[in-house]
N, C-alpha and C positions, 0 to 999 in steps of 0.2 A: 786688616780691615780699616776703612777710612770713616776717620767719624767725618759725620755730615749733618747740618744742620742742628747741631749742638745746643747752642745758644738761640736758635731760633724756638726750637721746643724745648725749651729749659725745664727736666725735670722739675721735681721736687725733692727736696732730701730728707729724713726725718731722724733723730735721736731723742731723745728718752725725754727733755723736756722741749724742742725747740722743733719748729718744722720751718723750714727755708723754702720757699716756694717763690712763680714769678708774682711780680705785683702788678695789680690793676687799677682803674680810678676806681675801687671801689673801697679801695686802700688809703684813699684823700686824708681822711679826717687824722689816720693815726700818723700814718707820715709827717702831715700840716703839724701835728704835736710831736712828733721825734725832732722835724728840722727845724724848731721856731725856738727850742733851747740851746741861749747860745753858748752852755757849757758844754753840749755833743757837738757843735759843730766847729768849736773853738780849734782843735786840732785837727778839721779836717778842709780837703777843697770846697767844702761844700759851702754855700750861703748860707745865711740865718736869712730862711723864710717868716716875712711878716704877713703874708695873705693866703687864707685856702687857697688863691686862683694862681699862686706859684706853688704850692705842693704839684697841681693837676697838670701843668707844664713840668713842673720836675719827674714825673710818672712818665709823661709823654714822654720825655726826653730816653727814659728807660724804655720803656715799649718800641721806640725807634730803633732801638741796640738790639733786642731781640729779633726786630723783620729783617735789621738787614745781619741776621748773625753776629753779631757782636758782641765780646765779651760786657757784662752786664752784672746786675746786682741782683741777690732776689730778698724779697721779705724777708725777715727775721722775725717768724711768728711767736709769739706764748702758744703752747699747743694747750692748754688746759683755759686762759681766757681767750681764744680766737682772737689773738689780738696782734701786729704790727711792732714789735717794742724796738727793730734797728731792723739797719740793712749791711750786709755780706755779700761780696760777691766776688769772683774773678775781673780784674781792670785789665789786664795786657795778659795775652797769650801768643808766644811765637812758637806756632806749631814746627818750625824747622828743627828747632834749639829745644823743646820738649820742657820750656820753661815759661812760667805766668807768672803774674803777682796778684796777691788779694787782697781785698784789706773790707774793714765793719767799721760800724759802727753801734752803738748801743743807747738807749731810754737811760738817762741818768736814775731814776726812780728803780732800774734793774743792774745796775753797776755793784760790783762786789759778789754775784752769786755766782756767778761761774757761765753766766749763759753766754760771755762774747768766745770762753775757751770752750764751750760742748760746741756752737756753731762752728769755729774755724778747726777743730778739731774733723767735723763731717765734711767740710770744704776739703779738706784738706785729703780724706778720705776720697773724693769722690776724683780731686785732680790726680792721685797716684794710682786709680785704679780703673779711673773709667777714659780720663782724659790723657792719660799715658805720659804722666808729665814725669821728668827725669827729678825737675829743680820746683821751687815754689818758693816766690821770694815774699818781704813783705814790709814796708816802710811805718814809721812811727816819729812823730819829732820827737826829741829829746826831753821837753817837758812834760809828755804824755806817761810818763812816766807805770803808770796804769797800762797801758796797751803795749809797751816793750813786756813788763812784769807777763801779760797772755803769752803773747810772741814765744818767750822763754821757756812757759810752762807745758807752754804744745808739743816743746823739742825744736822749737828753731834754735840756730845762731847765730847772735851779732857779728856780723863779717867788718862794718866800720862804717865811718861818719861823710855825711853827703854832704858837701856845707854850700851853704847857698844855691839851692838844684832846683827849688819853684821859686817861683814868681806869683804873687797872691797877696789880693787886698794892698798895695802899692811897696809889698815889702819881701823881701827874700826870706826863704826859711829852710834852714837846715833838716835832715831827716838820717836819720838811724835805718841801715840795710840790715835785714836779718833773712835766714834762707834756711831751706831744708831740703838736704835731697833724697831721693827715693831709698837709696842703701841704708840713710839712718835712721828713717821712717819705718821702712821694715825691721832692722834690728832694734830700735826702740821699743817696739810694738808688738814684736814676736808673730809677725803676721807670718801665714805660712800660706802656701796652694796647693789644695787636691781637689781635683775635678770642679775647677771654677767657685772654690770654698773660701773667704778669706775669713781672717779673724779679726776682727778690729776693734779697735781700744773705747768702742760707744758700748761696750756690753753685749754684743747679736753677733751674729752670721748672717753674712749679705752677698748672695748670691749674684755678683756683680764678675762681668768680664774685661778686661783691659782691652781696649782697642787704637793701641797705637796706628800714628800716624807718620807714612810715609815724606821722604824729604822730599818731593817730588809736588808736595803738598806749600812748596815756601811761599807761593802767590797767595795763599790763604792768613799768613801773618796777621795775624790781628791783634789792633791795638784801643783804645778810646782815651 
């Protein structure tokens, strides 16, 4: 079965305390407060927004990723205060190669609970089971020291060092490769199938079906 239109109608994903969903400008206000600290965005591409009216272009910027299919971010809600606290999503997906990379970010004010490892935990859930991905990769700088320590506790591996691979803010920066593929996902996790049953390490049973994608699909690579 070929998935289709993926990213255009971006589920939502849910776990025990976090719901991931797409965002909207209705999203402005909590965004405009995730990206205007510049301890969350210190380690990432992202700018330190100093105006709501760049948060609402940086939303646009997402919503343009979703129409034209494009791997994208979604919300990283509080599911108990309806609230915005980061963003998660898939950045690069080569449907040939059955391989993506993800990457979050998190509300410093929610750093240390555990909520960047239950979201990239269901991310991660949802690319080996619905997006059919073999590999899931996922970068970190060196100093972030904090978001390798997640990486690691999800079951990724540090495979080694990118040196000097972006260009950003007028200066080069190294980043830490870490990966996990599907065989040690499942053996990690003790995930099993009977009749479209999985088990998964969020607590539930979720009634989800893999629908790989053919190679015949390579014109569809997508990247942002």
């Amino acid at each position: 079965m070929i998935i289709t239109n993926l990213f255009k109608k971006l589920p939502a994903l849910e776990s025990e305390r976090v719901l991931l969903r797409p965002v909207s400008l209705n999203d402005t206000k909590d965004i405009f407060e995730l990206l205007s600290e510049p301890e969350v965005v210190r380690y990432t591409r992202y700018e330190h927004l100093k105006k709501i009216t760049d948060a609402q272009i940086f939303i646009r910027q997402i919503l343009a990723c979703y129409q034209s299919n494009s791997p994208s971010l979604w919300g990283l809600c509080h599911k108990s205060r309806g609230k915005v606290i980061g963003l998660a999503g898939f950045v690069t997906w080569s449907i040939s190669d059955a391989r993506a990379e993800l990457s979050s970010l998190l509300s410093k004010s929610f750093w240390g609970q555990g909520y960047s490892s239950e979201a990239t935990l269901r991310m991660l859930l949802f690319g080996f089971d619905v997006m059919g991905l073999n590999r899931i990769e996922a970068h970190c700088m060196p100093e972030n020291d904090a978001a390798c320590k997640v990486l690691e506790k999800v079951g990724m591996t540090y495979e080694g060092t990118l040196r000097d691979i972006h260009f950003l803010r007028g200066k080069y920066y190294t980043l830490r490769l870490y990966s996990i593929l599907r065989s040690e996902w499942e053996a990690q996790h003790n995930m099993f199938r009977q009749e479209g049953k999985y088990a998964n390490p969020l607590g539930e049973n979720l009634y989800v079906n893999r629908h790989p994608v053919s190679a015949e699909q390579d014109s569809l690579v997508l990247s942002n």
